[in-house]
PDB file of N, CA, C and O in Angstrom:
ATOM      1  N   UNK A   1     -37.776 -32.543   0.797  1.00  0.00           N
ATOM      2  CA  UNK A   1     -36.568 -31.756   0.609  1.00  0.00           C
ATOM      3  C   UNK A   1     -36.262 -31.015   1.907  1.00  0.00           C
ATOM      4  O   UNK A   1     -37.122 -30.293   2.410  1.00  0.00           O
ATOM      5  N   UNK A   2     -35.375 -31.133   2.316  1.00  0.00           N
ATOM      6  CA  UNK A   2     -34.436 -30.246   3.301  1.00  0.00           C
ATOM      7  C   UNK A   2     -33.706 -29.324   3.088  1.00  0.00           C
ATOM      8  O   UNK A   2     -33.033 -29.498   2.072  1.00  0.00           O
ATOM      9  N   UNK A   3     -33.487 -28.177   3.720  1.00  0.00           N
ATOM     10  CA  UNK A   3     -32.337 -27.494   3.902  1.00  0.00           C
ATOM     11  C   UNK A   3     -32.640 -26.497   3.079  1.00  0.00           C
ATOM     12  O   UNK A   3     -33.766 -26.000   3.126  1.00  0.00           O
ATOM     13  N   UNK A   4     -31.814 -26.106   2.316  1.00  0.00           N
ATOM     14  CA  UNK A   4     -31.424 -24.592   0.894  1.00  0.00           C
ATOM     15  C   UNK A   4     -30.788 -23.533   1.242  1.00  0.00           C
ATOM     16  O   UNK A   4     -30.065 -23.296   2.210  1.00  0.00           O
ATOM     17  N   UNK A   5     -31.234 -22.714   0.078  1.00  0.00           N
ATOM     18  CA  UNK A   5     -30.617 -21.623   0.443  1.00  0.00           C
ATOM     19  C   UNK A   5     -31.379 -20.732   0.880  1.00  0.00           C
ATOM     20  O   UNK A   5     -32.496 -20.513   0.411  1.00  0.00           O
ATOM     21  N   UNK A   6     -30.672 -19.883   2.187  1.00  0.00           N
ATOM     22  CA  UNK A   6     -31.188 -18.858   2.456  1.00  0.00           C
ATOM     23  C   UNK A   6     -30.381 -17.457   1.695  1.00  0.00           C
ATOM     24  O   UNK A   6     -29.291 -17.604   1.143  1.00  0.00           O
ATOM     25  N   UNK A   7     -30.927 -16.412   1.743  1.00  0.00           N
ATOM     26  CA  UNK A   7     -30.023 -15.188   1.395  1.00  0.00           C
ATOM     27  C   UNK A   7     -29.781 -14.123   2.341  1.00  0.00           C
ATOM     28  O   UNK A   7     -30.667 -14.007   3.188  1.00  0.00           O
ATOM     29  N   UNK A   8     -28.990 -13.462   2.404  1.00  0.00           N
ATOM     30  CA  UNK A   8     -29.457 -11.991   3.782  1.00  0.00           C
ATOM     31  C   UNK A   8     -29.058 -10.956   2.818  1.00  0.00           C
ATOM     32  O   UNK A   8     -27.936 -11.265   2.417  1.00  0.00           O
ATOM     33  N   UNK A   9     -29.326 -10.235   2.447  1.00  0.00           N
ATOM     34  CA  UNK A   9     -28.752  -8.710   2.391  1.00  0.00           C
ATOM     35  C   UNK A   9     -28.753  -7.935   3.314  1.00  0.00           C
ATOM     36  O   UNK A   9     -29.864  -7.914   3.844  1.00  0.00           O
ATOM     37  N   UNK A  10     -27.770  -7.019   3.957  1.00  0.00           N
ATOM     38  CA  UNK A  10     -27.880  -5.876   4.661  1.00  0.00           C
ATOM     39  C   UNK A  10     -27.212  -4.624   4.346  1.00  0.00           C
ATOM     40  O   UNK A  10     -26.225  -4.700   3.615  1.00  0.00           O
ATOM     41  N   UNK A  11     -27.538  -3.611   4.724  1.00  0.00           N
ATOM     42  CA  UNK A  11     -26.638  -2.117   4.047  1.00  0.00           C
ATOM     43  C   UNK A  11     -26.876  -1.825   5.943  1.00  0.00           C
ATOM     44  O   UNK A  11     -27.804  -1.895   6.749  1.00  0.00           O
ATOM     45  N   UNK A  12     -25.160  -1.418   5.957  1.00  0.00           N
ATOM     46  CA  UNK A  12     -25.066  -0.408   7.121  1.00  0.00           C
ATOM     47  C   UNK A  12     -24.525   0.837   7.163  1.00  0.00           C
ATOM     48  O   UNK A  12     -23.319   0.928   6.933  1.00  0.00           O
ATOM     49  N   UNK A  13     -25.032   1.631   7.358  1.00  0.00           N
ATOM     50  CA  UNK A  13     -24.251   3.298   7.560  1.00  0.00           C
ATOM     51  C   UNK A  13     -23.950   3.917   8.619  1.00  0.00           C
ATOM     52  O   UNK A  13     -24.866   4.287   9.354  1.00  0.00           O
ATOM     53  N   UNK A  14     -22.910   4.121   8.882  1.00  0.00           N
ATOM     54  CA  UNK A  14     -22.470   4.771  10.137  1.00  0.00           C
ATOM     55  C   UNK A  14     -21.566   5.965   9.619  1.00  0.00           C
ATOM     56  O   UNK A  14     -20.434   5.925   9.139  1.00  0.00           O
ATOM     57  N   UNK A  15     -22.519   7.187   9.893  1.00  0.00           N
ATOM     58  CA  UNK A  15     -21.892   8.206  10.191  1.00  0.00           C
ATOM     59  C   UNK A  15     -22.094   9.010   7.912  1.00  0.00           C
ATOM     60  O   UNK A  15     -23.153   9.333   7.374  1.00  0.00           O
ATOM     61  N   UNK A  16     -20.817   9.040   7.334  1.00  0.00           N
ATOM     62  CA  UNK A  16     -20.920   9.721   5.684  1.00  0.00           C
ATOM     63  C   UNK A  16     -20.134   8.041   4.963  1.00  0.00           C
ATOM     64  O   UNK A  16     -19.766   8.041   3.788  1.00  0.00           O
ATOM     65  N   UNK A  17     -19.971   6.701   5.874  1.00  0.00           N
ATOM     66  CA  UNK A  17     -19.607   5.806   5.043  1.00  0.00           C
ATOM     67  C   UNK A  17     -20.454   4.219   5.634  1.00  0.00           C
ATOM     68  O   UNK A  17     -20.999   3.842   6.672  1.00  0.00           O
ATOM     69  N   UNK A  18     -20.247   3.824   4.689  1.00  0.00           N
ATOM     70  CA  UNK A  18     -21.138   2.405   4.539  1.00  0.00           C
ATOM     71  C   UNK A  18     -21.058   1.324   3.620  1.00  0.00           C
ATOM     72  O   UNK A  18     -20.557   1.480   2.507  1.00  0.00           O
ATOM     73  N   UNK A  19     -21.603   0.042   4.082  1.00  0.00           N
ATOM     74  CA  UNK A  19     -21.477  -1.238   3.410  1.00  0.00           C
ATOM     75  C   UNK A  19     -22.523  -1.673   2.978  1.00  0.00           C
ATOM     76  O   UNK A  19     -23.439  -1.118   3.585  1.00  0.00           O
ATOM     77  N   UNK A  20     -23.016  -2.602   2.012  1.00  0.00           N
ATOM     78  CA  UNK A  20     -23.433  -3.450   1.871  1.00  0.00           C
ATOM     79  C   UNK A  20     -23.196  -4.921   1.641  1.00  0.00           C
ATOM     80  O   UNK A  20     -22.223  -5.280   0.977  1.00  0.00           O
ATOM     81  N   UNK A  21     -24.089  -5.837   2.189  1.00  0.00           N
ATOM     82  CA  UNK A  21     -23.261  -7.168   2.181  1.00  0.00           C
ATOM     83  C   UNK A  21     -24.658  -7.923   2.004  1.00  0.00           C
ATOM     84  O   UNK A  21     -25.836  -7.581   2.103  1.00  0.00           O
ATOM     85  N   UNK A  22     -23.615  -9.762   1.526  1.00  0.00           N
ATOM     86  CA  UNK A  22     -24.712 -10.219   1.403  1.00  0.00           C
ATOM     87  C   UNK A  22     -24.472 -11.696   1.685  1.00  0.00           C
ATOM     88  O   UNK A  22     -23.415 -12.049   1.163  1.00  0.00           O
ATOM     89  N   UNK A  23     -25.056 -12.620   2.295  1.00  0.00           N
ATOM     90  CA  UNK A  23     -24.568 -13.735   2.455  1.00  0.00           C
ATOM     91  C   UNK A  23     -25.477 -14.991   2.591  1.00  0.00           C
ATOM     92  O   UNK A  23     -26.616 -15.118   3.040  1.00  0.00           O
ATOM     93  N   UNK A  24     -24.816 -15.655   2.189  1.00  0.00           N
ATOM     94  CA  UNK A  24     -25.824 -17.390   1.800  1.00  0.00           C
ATOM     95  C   UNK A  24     -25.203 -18.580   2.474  1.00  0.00           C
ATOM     96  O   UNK A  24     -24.067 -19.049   2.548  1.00  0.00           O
ATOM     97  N   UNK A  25     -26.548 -18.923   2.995  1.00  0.00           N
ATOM     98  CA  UNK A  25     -26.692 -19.552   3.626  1.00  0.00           C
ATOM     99  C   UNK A  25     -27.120 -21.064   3.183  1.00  0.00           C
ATOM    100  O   UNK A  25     -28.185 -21.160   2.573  1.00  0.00           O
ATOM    101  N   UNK A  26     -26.102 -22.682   3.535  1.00  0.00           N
ATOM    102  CA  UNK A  26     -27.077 -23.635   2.852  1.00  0.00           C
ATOM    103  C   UNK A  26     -26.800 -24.892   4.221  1.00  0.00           C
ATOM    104  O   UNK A  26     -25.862 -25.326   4.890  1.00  0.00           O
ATOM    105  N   UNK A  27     -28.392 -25.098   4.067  1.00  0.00           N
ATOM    106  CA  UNK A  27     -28.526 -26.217   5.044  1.00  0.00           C
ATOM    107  C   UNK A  27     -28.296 -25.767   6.718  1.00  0.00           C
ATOM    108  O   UNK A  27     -28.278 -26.650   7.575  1.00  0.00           O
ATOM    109  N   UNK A  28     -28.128 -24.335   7.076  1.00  0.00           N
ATOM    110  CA  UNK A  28     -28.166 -23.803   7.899  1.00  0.00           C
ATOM    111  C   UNK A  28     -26.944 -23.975   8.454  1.00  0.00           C
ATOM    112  O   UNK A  28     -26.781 -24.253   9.642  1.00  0.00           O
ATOM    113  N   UNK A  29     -25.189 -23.676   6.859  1.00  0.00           N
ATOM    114  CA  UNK A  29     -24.507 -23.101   7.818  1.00  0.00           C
ATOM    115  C   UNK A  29     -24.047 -22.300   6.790  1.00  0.00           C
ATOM    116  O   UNK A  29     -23.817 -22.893   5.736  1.00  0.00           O
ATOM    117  N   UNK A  30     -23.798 -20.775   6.827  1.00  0.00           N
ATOM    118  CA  UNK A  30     -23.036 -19.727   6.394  1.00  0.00           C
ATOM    119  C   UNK A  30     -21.929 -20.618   5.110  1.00  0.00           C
ATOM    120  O   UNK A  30     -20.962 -21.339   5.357  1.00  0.00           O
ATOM    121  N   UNK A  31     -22.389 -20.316   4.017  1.00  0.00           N
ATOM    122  CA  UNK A  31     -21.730 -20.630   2.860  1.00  0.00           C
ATOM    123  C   UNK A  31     -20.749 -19.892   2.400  1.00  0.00           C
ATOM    124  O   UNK A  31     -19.590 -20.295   2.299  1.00  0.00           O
ATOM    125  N   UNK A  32     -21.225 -18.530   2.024  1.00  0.00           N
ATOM    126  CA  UNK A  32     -20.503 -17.604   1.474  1.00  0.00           C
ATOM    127  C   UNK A  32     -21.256 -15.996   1.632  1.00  0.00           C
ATOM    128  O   UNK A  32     -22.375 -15.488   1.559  1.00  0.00           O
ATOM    129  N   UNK A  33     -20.032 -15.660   1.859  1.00  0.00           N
ATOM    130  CA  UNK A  33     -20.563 -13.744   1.959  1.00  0.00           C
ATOM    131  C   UNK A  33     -19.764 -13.272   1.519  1.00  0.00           C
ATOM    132  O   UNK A  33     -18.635 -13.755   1.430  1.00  0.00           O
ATOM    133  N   UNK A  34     -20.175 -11.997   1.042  1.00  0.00           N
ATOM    134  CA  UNK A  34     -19.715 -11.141   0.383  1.00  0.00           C
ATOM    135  C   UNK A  34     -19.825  -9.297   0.834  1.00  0.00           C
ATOM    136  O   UNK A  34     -20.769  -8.923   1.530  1.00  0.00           O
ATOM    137  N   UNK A  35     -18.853  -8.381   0.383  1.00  0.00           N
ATOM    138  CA  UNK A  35     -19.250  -7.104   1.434  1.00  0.00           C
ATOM    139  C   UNK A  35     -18.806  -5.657   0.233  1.00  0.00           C
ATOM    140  O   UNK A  35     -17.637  -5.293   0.103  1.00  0.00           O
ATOM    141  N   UNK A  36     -19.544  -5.242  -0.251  1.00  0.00           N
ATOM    142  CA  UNK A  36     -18.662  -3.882  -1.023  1.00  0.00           C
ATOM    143  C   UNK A  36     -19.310  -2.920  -0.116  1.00  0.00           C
ATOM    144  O   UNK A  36     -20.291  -3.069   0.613  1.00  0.00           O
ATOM    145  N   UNK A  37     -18.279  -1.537  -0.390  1.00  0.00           N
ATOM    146  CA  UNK A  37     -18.473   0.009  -0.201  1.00  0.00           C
ATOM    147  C   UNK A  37     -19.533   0.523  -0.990  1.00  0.00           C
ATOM    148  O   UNK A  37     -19.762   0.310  -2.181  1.00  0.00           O
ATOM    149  N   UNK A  38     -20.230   1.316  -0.073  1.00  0.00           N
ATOM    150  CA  UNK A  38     -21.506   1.908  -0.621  1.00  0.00           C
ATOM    151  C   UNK A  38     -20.783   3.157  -0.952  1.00  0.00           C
ATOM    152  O   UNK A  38     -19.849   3.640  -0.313  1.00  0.00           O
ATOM    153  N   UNK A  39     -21.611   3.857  -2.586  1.00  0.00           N
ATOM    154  CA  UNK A  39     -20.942   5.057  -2.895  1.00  0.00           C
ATOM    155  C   UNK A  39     -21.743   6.119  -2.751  1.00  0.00           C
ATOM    156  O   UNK A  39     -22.972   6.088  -2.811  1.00  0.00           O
ATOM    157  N   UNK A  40     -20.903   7.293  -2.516  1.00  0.00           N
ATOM    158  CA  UNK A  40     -21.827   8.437  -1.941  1.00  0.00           C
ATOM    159  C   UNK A  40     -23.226   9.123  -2.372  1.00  0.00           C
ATOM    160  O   UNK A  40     -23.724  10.109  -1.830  1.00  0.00           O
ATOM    161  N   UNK A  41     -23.735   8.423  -3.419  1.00  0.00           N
ATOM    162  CA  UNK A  41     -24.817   8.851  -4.040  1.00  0.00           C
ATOM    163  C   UNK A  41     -25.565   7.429  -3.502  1.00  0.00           C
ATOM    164  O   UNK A  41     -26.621   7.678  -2.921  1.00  0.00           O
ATOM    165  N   UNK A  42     -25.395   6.699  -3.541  1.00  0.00           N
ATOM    166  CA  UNK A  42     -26.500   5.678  -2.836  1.00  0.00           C
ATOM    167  C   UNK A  42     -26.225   5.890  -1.450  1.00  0.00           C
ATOM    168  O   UNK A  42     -27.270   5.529  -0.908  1.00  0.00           O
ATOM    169  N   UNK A  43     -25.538   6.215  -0.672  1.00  0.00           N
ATOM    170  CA  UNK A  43     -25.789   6.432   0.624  1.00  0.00           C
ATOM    171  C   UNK A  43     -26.518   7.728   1.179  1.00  0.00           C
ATOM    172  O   UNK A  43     -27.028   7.891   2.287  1.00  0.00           O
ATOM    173  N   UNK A  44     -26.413   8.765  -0.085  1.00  0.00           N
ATOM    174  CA  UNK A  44     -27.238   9.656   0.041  1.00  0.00           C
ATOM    175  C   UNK A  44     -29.067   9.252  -0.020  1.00  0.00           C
ATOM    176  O   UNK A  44     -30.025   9.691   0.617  1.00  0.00           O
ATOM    177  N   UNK A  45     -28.958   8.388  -0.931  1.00  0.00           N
ATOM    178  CA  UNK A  45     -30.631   8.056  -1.777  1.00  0.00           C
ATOM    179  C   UNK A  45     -31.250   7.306  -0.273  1.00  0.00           C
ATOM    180  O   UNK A  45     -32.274   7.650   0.317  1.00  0.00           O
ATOM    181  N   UNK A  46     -30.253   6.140   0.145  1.00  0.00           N
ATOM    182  CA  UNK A  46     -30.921   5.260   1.410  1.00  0.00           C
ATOM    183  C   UNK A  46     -31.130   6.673   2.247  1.00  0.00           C
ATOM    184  O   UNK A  46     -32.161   7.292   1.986  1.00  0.00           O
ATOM    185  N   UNK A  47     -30.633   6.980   2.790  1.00  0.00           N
ATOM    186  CA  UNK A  47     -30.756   8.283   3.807  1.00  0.00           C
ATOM    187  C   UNK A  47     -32.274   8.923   3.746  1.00  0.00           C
ATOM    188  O   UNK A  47     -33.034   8.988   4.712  1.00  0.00           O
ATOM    189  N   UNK A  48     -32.621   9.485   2.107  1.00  0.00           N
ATOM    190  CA  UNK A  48     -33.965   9.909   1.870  1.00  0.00           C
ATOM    191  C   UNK A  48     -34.931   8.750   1.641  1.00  0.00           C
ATOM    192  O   UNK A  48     -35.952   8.781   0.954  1.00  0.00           O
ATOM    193  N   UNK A  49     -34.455   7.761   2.305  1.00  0.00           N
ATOM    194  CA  UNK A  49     -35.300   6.618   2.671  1.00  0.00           C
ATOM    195  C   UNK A  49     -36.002   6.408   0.893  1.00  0.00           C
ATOM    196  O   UNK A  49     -37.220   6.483   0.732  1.00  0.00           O
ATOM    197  N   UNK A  50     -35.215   6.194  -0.104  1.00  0.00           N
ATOM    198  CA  UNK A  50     -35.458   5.907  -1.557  1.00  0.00           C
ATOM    199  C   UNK A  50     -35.443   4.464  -1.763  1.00  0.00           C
ATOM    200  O   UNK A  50     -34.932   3.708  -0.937  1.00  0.00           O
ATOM    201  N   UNK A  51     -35.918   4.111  -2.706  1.00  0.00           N
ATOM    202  CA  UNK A  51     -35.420   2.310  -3.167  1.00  0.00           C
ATOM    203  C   UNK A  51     -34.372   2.764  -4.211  1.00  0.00           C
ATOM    204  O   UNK A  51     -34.377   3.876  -4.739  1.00  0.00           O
ATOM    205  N   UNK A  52     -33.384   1.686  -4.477  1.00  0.00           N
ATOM    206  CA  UNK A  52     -32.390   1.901  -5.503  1.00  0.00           C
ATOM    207  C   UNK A  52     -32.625   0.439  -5.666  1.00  0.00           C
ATOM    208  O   UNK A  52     -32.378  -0.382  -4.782  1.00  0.00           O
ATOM    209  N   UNK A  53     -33.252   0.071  -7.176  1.00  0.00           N
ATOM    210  CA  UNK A  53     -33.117  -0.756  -7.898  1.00  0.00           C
ATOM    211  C   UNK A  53     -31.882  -1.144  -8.173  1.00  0.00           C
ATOM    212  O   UNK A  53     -30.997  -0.350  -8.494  1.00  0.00           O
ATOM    213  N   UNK A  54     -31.667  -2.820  -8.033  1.00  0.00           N
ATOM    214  CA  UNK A  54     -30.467  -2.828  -8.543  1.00  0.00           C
ATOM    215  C   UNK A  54     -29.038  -2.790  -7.563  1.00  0.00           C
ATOM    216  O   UNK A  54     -27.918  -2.880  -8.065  1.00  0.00           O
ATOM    217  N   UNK A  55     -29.236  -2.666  -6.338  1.00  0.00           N
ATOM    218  CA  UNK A  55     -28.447  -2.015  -5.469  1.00  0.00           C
ATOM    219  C   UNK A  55     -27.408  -3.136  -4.810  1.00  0.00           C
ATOM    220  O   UNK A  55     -26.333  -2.822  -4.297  1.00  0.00           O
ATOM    221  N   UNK A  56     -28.061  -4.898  -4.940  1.00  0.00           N
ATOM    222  CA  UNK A  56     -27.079  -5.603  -4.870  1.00  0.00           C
ATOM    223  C   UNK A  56     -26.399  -6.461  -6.069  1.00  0.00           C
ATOM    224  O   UNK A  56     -25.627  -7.420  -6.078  1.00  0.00           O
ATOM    225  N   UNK A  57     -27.074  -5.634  -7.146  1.00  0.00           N
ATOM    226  CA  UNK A  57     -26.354  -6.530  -8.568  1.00  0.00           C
ATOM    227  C   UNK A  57     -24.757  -6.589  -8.270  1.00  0.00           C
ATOM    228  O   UNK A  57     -24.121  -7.629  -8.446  1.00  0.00           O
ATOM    229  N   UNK A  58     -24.235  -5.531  -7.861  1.00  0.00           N
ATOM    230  CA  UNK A  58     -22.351  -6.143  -8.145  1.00  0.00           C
ATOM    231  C   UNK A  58     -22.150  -6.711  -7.066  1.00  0.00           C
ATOM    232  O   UNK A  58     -21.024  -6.524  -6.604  1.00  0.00           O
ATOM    233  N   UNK A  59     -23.198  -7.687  -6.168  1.00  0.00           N
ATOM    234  CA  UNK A  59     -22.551  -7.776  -5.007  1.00  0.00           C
ATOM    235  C   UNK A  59     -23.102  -9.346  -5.498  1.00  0.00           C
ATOM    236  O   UNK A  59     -24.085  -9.928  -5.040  1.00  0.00           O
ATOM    237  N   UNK A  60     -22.239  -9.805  -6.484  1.00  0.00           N
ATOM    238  CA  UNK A  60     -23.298 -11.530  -6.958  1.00  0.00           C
ATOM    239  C   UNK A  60     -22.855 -12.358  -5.879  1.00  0.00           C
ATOM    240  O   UNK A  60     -21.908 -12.306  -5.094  1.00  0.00           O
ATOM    241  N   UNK A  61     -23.807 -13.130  -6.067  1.00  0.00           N
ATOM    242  CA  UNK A  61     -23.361 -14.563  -4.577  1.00  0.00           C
ATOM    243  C   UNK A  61     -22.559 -15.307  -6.045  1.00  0.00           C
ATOM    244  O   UNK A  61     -21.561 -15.536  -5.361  1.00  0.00           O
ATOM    245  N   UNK A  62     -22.334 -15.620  -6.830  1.00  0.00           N
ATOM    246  CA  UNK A  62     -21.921 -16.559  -7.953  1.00  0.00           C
ATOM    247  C   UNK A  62     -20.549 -16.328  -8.502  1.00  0.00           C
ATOM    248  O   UNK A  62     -20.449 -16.587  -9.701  1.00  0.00           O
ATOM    249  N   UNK A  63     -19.450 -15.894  -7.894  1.00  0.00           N
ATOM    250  CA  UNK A  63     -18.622 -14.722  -8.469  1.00  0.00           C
ATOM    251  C   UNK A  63     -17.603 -15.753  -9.525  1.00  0.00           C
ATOM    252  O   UNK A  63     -16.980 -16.785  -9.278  1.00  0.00           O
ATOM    253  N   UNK A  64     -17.740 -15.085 -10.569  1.00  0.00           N
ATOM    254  CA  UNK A  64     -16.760 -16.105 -11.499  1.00  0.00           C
ATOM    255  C   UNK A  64     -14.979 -15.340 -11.873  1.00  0.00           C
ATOM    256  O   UNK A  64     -14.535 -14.196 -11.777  1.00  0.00           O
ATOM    257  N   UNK A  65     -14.377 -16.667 -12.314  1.00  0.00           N
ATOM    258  CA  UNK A  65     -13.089 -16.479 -12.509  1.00  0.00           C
ATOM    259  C   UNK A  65     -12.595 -15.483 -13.530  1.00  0.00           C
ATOM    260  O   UNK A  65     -13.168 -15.372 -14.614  1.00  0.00           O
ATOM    261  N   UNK A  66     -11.760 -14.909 -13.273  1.00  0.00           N
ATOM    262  CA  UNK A  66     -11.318 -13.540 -14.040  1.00  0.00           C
ATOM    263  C   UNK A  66     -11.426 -14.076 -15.413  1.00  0.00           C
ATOM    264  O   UNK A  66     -11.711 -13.187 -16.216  1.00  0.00           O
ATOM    265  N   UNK A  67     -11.250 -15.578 -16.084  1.00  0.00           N
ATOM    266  CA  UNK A  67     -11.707 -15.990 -17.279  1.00  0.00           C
ATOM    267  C   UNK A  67     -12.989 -15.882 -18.263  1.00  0.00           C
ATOM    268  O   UNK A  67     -13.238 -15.680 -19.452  1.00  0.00           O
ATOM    269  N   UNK A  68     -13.610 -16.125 -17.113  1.00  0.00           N
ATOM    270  CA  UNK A  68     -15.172 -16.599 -17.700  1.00  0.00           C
ATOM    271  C   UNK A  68     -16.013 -15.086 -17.098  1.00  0.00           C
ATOM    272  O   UNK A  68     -17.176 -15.236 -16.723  1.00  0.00           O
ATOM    273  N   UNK A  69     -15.400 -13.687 -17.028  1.00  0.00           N
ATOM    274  CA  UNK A  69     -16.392 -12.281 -16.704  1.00  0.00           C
ATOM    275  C   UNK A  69     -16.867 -12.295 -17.752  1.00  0.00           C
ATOM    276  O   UNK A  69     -17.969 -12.826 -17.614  1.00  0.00           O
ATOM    277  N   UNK A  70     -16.701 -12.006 -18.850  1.00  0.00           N
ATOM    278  CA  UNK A  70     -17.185 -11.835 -20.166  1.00  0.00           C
ATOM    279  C   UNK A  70     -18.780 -11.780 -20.003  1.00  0.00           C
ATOM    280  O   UNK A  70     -19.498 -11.636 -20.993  1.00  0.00           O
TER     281      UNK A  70
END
């Protein structure tokens, strides 16, 4: 077998605002990424150097059609 998927997550903060993003990778070329706003209570928690469980759940690599959210 060859190739797959890779994943990246990253969170960046500059300054009182910030992102997180996340992007996949297949067969070694950039598939799909994705990027939301970090909100001020998790940018507070990363800061005190915390884990936040959970922190890229709304950021799915799988994103489905406004039909099928349910």
């Amino acid at each position: 077998m060859t190739g797959g998927n890779k994943v990246t997550k990253k969170v960046i903060i500059k300054g009182s605002k910030g992102y997180k993003s996340m992007s996949i990778h297949k067969n070694g070329k950039k598939h799909h990424s994705k990027r939301r706003k970090l909100s001020d209570s998790e940018i507070e928690t990363i800061k005190n150097g915390k884990f936040i469980p959970g922190l890229f759940s709304n950021v799915n690599e799988n994103s489905k059609t406004k039909k099928n959210r349910k």
